[in-house]
The first five atom37 places (N, CA, C, CB, O) and aatype in JSON, in Angstrom:
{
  "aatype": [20, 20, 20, 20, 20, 20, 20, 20, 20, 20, 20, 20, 20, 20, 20, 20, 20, 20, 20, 20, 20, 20, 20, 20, 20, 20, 20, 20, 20, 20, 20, 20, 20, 20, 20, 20, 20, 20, 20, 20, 20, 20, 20, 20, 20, 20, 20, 20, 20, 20, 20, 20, 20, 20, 20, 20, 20, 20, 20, 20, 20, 20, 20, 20, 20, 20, 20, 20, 20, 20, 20, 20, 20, 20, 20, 20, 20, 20, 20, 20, 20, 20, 20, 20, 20, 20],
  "atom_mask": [
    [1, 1, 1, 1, 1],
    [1, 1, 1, 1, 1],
    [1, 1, 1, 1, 1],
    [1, 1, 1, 1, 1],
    [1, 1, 1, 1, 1],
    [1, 1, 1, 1, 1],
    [1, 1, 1, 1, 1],
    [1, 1, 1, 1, 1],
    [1, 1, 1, 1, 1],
    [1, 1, 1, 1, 1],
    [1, 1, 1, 1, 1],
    [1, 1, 1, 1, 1],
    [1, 1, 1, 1, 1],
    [1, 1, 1, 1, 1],
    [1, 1, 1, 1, 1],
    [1, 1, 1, 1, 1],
    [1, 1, 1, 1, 1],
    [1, 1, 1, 1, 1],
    [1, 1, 1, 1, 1],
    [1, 1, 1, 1, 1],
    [1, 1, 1, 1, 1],
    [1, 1, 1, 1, 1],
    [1, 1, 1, 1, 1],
    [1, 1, 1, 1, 1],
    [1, 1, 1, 1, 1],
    [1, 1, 1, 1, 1],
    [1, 1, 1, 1, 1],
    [1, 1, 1, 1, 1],
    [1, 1, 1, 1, 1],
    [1, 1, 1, 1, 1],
    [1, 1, 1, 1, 1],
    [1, 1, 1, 1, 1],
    [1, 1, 1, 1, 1],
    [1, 1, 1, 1, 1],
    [1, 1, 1, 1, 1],
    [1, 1, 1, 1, 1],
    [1, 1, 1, 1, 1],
    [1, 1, 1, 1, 1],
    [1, 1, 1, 1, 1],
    [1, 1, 1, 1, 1],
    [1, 1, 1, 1, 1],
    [1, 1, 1, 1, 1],
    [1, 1, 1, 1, 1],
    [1, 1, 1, 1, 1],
    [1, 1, 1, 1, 1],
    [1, 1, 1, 1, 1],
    [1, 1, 1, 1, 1],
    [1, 1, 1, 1, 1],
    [1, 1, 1, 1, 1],
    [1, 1, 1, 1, 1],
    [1, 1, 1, 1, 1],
    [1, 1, 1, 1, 1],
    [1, 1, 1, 1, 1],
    [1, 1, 1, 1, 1],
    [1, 1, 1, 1, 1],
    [1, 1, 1, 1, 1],
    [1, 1, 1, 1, 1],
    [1, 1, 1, 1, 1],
    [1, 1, 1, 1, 1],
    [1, 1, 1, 1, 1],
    [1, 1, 1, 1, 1],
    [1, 1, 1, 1, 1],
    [1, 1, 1, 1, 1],
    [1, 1, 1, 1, 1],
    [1, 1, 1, 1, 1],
    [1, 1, 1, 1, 1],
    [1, 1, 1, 1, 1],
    [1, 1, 1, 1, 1],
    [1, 1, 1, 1, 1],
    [1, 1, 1, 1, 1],
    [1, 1, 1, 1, 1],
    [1, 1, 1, 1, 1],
    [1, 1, 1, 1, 1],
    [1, 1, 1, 1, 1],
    [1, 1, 1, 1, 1],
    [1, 1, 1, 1, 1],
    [1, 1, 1, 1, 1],
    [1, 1, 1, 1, 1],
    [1, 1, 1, 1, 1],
    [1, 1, 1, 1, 1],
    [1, 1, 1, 1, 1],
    [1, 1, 1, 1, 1],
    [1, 1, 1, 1, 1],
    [1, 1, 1, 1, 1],
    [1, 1, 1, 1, 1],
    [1, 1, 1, 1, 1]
  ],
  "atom_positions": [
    [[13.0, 20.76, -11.86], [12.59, 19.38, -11.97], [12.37, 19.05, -13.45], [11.3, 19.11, -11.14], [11.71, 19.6, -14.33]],
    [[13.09, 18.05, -13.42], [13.0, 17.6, -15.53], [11.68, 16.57, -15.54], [14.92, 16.3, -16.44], [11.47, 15.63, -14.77]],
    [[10.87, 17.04, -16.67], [9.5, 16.35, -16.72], [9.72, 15.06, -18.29], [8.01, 17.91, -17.03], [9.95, 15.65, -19.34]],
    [[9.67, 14.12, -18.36], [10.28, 13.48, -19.97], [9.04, 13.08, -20.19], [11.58, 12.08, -20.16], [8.33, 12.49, -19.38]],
    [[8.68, 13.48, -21.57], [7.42, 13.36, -22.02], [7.83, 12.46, -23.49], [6.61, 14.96, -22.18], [8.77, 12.66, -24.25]],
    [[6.54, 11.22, -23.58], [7.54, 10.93, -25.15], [7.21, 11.42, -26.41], [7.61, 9.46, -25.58], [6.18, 11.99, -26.78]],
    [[8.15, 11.13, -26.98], [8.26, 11.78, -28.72], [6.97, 11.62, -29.22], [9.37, 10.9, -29.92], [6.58, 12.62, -29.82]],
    [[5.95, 10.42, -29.15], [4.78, 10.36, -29.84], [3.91, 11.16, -29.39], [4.27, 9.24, -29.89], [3.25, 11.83, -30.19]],
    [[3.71, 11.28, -28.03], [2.72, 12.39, -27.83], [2.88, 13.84, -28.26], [2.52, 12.47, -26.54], [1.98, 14.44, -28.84]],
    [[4.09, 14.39, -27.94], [4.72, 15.71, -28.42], [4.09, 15.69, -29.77], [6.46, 15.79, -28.45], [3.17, 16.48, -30.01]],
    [[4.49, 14.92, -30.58], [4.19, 14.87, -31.63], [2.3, 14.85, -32.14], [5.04, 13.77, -31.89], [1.59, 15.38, -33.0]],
    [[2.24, 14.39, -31.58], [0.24, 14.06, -31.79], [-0.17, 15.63, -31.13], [-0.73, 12.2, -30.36], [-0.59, 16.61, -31.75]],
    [[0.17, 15.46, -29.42], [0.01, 17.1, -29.62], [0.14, 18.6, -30.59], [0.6, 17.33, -28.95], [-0.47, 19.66, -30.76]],
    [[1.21, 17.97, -31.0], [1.6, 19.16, -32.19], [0.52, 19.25, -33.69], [3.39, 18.7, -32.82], [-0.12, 20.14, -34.26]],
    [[0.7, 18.16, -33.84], [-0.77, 18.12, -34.96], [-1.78, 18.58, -34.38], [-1.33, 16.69, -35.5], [-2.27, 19.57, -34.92]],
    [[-2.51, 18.03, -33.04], [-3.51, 18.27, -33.11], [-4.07, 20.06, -32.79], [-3.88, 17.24, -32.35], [-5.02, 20.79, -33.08]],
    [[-2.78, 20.14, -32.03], [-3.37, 21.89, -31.81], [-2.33, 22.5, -32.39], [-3.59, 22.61, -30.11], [-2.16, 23.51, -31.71]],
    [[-1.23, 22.48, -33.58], [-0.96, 23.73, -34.58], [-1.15, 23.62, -35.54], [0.07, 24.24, -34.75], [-0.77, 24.51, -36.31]],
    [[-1.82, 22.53, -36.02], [-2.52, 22.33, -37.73], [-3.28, 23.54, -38.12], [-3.76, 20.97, -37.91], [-3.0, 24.0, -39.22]],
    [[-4.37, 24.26, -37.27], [-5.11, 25.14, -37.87], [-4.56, 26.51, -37.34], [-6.57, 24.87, -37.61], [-5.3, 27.49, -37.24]],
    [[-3.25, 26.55, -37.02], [-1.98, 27.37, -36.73], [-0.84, 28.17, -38.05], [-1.12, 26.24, -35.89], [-0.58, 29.26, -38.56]],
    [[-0.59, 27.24, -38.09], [0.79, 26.38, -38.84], [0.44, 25.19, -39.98], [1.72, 25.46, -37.53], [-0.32, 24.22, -40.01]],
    [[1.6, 25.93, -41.12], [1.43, 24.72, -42.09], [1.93, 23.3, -41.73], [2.12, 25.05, -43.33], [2.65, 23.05, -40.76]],
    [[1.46, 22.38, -42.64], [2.25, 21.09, -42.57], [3.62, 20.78, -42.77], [1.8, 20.37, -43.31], [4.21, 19.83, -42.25]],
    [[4.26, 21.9, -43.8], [5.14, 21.89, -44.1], [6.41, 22.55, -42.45], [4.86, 22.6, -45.52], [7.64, 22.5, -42.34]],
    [[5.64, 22.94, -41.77], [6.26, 23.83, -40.58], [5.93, 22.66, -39.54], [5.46, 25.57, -40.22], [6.6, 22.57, -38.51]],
    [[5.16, 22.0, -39.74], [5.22, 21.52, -38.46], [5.84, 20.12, -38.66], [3.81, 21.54, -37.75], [6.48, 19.68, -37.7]],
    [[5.74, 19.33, -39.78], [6.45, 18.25, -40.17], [8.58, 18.79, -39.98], [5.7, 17.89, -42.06], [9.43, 18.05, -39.49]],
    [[8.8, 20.01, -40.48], [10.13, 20.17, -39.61], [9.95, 20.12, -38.44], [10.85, 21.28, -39.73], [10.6, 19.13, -38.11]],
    [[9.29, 20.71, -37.17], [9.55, 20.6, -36.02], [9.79, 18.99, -35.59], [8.51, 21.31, -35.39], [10.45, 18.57, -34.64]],
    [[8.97, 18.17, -36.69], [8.61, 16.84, -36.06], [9.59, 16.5, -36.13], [7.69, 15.92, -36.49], [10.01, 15.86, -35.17]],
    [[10.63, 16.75, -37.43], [12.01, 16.13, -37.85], [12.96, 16.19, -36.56], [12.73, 17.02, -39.18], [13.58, 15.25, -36.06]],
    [[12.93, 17.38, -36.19], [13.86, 17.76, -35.02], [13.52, 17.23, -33.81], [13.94, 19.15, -34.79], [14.44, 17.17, -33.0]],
    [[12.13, 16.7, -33.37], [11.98, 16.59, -32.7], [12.43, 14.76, -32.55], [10.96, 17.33, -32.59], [12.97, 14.23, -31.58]],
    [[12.1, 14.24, -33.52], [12.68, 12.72, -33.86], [14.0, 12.47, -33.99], [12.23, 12.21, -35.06], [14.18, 11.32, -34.4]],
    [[15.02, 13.08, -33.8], [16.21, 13.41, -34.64], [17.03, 13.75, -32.62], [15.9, 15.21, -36.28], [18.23, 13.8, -32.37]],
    [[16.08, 13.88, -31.78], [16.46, 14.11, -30.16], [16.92, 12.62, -29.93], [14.98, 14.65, -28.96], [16.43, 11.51, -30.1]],
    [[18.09, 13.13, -29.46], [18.58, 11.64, -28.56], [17.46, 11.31, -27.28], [20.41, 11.92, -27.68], [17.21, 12.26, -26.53]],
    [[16.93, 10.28, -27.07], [16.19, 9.74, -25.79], [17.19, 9.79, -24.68], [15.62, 8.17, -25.95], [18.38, 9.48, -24.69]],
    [[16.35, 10.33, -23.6], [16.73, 10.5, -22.3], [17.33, 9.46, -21.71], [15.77, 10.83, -21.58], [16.94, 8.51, -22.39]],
    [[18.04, 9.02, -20.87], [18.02, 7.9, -20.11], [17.4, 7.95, -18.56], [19.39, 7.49, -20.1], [18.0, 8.2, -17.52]],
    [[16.13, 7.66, -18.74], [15.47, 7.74, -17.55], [15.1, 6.09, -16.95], [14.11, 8.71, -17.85], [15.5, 5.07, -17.51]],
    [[14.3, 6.12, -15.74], [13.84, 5.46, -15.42], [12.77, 5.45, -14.56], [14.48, 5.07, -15.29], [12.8, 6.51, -13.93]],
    [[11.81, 4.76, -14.2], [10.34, 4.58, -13.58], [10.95, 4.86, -12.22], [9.43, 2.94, -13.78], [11.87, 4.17, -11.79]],
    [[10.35, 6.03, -11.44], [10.32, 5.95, -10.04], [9.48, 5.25, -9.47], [10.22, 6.97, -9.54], [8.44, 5.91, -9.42]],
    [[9.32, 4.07, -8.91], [8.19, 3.71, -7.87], [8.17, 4.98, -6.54], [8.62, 1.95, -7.17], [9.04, 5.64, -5.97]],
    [[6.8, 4.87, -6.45], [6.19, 5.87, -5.19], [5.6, 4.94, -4.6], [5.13, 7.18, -5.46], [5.13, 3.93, -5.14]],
    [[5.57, 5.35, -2.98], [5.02, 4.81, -1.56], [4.93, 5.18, -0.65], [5.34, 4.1, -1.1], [5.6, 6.21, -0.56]],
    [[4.2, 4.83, 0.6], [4.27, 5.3, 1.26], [4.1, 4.62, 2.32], [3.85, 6.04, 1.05], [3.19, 3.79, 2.23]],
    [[4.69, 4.67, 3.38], [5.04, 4.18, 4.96], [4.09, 3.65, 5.43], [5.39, 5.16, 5.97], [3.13, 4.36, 5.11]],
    [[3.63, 2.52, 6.24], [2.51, 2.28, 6.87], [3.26, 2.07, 8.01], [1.56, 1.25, 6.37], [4.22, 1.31, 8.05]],
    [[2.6, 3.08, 9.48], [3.32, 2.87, 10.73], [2.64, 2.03, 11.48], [3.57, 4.02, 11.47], [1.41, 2.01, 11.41]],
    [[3.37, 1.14, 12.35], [2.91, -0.05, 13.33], [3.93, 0.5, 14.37], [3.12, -1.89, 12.75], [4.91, 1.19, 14.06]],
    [[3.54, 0.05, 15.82], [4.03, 0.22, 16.62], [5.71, -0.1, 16.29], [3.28, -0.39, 17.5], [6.04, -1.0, 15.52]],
    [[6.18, 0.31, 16.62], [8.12, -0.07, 16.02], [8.48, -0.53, 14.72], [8.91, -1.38, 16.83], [9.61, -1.0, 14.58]],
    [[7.59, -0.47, 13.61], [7.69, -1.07, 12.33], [7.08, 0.0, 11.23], [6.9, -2.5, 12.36], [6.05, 0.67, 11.17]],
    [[8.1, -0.15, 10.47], [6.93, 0.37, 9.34], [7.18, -0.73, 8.23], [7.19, 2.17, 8.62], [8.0, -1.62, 8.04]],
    [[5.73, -0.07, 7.41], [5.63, -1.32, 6.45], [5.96, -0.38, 4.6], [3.52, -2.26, 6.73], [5.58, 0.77, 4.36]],
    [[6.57, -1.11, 3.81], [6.35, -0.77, 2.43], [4.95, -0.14, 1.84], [6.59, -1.96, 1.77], [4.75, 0.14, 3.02]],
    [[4.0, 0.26, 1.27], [3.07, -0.12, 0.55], [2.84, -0.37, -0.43], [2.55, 0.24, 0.57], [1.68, -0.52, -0.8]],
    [[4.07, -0.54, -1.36], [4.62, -1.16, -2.56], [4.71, -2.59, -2.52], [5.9, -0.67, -2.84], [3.96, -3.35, -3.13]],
    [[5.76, -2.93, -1.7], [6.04, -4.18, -1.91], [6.08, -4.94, -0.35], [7.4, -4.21, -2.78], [6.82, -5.86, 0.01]],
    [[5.09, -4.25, 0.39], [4.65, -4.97, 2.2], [6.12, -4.92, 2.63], [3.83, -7.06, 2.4], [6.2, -5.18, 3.84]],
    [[6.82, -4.78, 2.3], [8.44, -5.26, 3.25], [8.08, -4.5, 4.46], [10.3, -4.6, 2.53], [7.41, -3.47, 4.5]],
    [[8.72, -5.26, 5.65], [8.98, -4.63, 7.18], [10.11, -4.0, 7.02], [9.13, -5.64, 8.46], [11.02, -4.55, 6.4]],
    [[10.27, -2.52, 7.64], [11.52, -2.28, 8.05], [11.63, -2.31, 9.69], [11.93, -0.97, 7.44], [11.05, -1.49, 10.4]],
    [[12.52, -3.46, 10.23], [12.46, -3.24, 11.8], [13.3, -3.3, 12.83], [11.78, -3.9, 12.23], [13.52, -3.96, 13.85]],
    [[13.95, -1.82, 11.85], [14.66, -0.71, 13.01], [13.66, -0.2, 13.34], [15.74, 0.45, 12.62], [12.6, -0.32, 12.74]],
    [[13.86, 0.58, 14.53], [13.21, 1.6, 15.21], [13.35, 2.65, 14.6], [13.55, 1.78, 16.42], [14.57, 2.7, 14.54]],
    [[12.91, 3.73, 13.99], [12.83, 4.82, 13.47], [12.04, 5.73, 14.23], [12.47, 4.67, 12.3], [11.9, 6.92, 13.95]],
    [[11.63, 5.25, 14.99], [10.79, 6.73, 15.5], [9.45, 7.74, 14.4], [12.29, 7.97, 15.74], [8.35, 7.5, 13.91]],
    [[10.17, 8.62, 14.43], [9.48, 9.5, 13.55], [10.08, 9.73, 12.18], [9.35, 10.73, 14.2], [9.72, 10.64, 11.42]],
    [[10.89, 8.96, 11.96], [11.72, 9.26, 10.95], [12.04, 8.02, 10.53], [12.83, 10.09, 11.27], [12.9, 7.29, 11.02]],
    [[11.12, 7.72, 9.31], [11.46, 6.3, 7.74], [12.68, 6.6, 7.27], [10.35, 6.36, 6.05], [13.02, 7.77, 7.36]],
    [[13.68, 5.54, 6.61], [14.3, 6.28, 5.65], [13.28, 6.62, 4.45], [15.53, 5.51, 5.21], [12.18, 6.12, 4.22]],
    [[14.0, 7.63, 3.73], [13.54, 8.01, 2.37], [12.73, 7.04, 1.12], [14.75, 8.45, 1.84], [11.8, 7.49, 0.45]],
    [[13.29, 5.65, 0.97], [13.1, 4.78, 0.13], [12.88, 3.15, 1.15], [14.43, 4.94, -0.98], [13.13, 2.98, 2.34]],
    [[12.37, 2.23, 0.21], [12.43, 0.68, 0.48], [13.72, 0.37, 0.39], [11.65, -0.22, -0.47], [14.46, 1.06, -0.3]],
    [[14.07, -0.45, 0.92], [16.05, -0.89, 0.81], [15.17, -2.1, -0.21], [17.45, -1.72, 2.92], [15.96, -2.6, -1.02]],
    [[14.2, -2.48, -0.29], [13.46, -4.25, -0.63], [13.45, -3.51, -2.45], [11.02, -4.89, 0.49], [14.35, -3.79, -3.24]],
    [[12.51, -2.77, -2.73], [11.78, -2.35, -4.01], [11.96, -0.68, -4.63], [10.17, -2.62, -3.65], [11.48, -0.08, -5.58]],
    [[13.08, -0.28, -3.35], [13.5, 0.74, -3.89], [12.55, 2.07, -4.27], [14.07, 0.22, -4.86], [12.96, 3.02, -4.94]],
    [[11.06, 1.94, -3.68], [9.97, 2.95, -3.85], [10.51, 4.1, -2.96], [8.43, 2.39, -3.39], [10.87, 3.93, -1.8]],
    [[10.53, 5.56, -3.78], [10.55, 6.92, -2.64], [9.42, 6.88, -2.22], [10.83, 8.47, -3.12], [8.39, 6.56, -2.82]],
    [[9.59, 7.28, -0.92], [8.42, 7.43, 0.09], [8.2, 8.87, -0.06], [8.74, 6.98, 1.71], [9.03, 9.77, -0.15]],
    [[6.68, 8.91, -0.08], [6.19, 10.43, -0.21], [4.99, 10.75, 0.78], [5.66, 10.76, -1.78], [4.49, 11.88, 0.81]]
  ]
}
């Protein structure tokens, strides 16, 4: 599972706990390299989760009905807001 963390924090992290490590001069290269990374192309997962009603379930993202019958089984995501259900 890929975790994307951004460049500024990496970075603030790195000062703050290898300064009394590591010189400035060592850690200002890492920073170079680390600025110098192409950005990911990610995007925001919305998360949700199912609210069951008798023959319905509901979004809890964005309230949408889904009303097929599903039984015991949601699909995976909102078709409305696109949230994975967890």
């Amino acid at each position: 599972m890929n975790v994307y963390i951004s460049k500024s924090k990496v970075i603030s992290k790195l000062w703050s706990d290898l300064s009394p490590v590591l010189t400035p001069d060592v850690i200002r290269t890492v920073v170079d390299v680390i600025q110098s990374l192409d950005p990911a192309d990610v995007k925001e997962i919305k998360r949700a989760k199912w609210v069951k009603y008798p023959c319905l379930w509901e979004c809890s993202e964005c309230r949408h009905w889904e009303d097929r019958q599903y039984n015991d089984n949601p699909p995976p995501f909102c078709s409305r807001c696109g949230a994975k259900m967890g």
